[in-house]
C-alpha positions as YAML, in Angstrom:
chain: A
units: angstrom
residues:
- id: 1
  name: UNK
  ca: [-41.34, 27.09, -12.99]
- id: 2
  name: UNK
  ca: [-40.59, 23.64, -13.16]
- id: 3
  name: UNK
  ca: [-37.82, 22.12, -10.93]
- id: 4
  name: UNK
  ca: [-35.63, 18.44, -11.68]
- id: 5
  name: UNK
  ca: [-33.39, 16.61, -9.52]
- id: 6
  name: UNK
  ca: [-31.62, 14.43, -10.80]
- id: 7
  name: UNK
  ca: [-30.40, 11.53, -8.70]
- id: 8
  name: UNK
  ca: [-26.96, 9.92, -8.35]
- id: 9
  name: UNK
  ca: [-26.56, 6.11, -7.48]
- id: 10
  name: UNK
  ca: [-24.08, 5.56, -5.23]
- id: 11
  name: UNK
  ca: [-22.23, 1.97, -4.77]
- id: 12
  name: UNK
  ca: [-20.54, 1.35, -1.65]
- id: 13
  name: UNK
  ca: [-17.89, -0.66, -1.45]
- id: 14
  name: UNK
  ca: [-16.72, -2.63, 1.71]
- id: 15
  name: UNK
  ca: [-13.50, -2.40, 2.70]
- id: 16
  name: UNK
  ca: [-11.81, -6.16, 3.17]
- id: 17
  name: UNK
  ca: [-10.23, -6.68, 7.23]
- id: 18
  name: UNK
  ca: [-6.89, -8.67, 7.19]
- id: 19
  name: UNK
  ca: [-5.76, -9.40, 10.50]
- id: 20
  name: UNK
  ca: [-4.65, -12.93, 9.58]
- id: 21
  name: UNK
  ca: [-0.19, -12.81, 9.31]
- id: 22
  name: UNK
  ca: [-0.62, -13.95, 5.73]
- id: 23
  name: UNK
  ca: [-2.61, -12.27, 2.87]
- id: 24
  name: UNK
  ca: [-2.73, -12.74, -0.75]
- id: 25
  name: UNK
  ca: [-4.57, -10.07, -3.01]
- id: 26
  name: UNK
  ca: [-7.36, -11.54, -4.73]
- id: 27
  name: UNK
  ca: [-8.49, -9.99, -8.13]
- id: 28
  name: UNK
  ca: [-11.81, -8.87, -6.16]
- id: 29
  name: UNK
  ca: [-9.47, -6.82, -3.67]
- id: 30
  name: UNK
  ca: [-9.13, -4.74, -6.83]
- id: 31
  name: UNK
  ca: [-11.07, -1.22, -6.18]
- id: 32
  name: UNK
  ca: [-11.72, -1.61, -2.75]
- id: 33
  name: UNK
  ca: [-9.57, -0.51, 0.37]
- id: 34
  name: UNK
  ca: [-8.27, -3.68, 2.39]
- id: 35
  name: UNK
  ca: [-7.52, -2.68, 5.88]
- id: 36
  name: UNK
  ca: [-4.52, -4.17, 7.30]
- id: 37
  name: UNK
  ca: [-4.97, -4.58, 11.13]
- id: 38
  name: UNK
  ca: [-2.23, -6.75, 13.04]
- id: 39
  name: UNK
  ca: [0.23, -5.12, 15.25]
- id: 40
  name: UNK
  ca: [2.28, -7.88, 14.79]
- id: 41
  name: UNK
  ca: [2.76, -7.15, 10.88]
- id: 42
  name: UNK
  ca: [1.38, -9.01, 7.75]
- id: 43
  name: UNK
  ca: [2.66, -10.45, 5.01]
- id: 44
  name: UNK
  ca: [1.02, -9.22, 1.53]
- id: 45
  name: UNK
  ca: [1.36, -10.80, -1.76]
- id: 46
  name: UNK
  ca: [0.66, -9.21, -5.27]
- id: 47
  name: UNK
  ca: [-0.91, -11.18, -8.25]
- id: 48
  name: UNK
  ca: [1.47, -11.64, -10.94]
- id: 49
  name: UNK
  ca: [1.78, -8.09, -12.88]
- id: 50
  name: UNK
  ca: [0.09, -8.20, -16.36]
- id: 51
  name: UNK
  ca: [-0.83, -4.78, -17.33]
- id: 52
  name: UNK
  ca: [-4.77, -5.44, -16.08]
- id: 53
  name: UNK
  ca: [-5.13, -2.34, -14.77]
- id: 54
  name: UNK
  ca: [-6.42, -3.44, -11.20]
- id: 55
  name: UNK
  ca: [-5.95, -1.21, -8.90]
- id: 56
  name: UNK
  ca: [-4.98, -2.22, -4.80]
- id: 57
  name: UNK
  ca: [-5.07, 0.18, -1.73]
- id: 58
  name: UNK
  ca: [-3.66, -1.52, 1.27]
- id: 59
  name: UNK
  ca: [-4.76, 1.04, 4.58]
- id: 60
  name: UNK
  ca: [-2.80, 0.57, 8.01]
- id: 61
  name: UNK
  ca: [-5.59, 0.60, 10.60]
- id: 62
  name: UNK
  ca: [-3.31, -0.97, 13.42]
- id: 63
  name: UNK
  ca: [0.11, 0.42, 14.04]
- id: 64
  name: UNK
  ca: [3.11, -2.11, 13.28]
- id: 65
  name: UNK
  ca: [4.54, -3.06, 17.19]
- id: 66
  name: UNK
  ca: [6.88, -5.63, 15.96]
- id: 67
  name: UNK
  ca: [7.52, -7.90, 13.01]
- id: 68
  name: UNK
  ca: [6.88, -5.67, 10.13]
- id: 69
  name: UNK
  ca: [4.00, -5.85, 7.20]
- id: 70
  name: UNK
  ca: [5.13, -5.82, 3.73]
- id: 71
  name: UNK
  ca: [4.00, -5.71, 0.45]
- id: 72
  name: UNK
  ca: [5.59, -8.46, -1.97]
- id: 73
  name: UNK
  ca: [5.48, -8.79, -5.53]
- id: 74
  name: UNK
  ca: [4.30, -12.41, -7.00]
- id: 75
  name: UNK
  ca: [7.47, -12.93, -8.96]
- id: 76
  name: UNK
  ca: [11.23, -12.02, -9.45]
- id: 77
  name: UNK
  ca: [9.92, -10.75, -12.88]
- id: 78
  name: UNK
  ca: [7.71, -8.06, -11.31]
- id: 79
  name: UNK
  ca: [8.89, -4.81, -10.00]
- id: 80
  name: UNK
  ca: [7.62, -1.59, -8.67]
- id: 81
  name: UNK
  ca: [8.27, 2.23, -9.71]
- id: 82
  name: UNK
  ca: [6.73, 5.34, -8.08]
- id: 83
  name: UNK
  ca: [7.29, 7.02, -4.87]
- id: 84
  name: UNK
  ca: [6.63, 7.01, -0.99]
- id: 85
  name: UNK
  ca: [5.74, 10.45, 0.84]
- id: 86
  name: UNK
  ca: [6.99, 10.19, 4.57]
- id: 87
  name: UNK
  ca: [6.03, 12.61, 7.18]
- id: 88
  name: UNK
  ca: [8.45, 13.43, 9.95]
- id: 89
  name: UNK
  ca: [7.48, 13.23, 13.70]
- id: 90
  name: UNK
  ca: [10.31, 15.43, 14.20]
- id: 91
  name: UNK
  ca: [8.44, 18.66, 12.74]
- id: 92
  name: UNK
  ca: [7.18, 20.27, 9.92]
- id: 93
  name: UNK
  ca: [8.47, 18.35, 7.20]
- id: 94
  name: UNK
  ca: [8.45, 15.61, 4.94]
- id: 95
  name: UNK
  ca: [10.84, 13.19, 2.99]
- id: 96
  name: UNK
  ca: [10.35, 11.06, -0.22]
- id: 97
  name: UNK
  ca: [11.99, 8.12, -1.42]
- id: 98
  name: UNK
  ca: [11.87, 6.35, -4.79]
- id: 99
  name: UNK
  ca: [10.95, 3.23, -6.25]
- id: 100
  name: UNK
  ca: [13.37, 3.15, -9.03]
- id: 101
  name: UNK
  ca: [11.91, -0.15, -11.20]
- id: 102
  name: UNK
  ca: [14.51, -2.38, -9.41]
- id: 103
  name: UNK
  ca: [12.56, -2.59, -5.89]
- id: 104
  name: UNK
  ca: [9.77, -5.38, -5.38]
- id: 105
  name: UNK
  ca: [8.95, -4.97, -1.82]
- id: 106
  name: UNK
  ca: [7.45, -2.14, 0.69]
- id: 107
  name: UNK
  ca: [8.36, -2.87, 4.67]
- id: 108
  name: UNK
  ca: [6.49, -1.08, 7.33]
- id: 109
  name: UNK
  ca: [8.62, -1.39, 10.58]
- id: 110
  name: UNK
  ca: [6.19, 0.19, 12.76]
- id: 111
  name: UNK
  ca: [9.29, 3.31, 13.17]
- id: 112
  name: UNK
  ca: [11.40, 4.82, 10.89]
- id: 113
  name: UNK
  ca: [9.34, 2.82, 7.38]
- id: 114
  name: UNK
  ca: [6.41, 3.88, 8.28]
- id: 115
  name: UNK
  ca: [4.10, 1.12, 9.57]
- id: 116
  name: UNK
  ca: [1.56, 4.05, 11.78]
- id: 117
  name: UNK
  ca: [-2.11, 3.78, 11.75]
- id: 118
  name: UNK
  ca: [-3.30, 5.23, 8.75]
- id: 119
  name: UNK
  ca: [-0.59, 4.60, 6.18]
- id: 120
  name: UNK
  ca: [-1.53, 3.90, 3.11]
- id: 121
  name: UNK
  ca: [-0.01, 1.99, -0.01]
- id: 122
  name: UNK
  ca: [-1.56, 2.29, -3.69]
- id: 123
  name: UNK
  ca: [-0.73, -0.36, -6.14]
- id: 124
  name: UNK
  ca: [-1.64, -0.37, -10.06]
- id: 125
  name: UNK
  ca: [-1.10, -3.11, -12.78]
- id: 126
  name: UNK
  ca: [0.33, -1.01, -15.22]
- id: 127
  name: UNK
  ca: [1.77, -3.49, -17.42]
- id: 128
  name: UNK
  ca: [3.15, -6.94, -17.68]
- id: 129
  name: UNK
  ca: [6.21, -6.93, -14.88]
- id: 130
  name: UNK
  ca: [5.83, -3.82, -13.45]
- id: 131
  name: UNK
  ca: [3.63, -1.97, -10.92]
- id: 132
  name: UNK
  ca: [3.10, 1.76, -9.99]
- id: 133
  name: UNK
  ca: [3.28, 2.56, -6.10]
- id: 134
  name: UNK
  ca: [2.26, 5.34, -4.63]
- id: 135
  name: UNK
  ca: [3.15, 5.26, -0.70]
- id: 136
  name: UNK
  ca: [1.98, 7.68, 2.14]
- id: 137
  name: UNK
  ca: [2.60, 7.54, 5.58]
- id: 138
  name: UNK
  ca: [4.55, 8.44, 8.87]
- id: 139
  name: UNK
  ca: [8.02, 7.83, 10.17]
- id: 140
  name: UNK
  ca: [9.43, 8.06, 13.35]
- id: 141
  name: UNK
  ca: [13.35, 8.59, 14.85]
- id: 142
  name: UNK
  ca: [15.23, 8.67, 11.13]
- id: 143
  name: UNK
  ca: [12.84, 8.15, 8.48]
- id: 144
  name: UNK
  ca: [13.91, 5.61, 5.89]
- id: 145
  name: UNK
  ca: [13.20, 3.95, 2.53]
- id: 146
  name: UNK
  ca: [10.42, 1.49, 2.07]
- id: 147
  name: UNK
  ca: [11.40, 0.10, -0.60]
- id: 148
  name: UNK
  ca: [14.13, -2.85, -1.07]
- id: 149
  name: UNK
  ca: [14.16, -5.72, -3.35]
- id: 150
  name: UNK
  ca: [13.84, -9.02, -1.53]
- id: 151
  name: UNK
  ca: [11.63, -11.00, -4.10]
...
């Protein structure tokens, strides 16, 4: 009897480190995780929505201590639709809030936005103008929207 393996190549892909308070997402950033680690926030910037299909994970590896990091849009054209998952420090349950298509920004406040180590914010390009968001996370005291529109 006669045995095959076959073999699977894998491709790793670096996360990107942003500590700096400023960080604009660069078409490479597209498939890979970029780790966002400042305690004293950062500010993120989209590319311009086109329907490209790239595809942006921002991952909170430092907890938000003051300031807050957020996650613009480019324009005042572009807006985001989905939903945010927050788990409550106060027990066993969780509470979601909506992007609704007229909200262009996500704020991490280190407290009741989320902003804990380990957050996590998915972005796609789904077409020109608009981006799908898909945020998970923690909250602490009263939990409260992410999402505003400040572009």
């Amino acid at each position: 009897m006669s045995t095959s393996s076959t073999h699977f190549s894998s491709v790793t892909i670096a996360p990107r480190n942003v500590t700096a308070s400023a960080y604009t997402a660069q078409v490479g950033d597209s498939g890979k995780v970029v780790t966002l680690n400042r305690a004293a926030g950062i500010a993120v910037t989209l590319p311009a929505a086109t329907g490209s299909g790239a595809h942006y994970r921002f991952f909170l590896g430092t907890t938000v201590t003051s300031n807050s990091t957020t996650i613009k849009v480019a324009n005042a054209s572009d807006t985001m639709v989905g939903t945010a998952i927050t788990l409550q420090d106060a027990g066993d349950t969780m509470v979601g809030f909506e992007a609704s298509g007229t909200h262009d920004t996500i704020t991490w406040n280190g407290t009741t936005t989320g902003g804990i180590k380990g957050d996590m914010a998915e972005l796609i390009d789904v077409a020109a103008n608009l981006w799908f968001v898909k945020v998970t996370g923690s909250g602490t005291s009263t939990e409260a929207t992410p999402f505003s529109a400040t572009v």
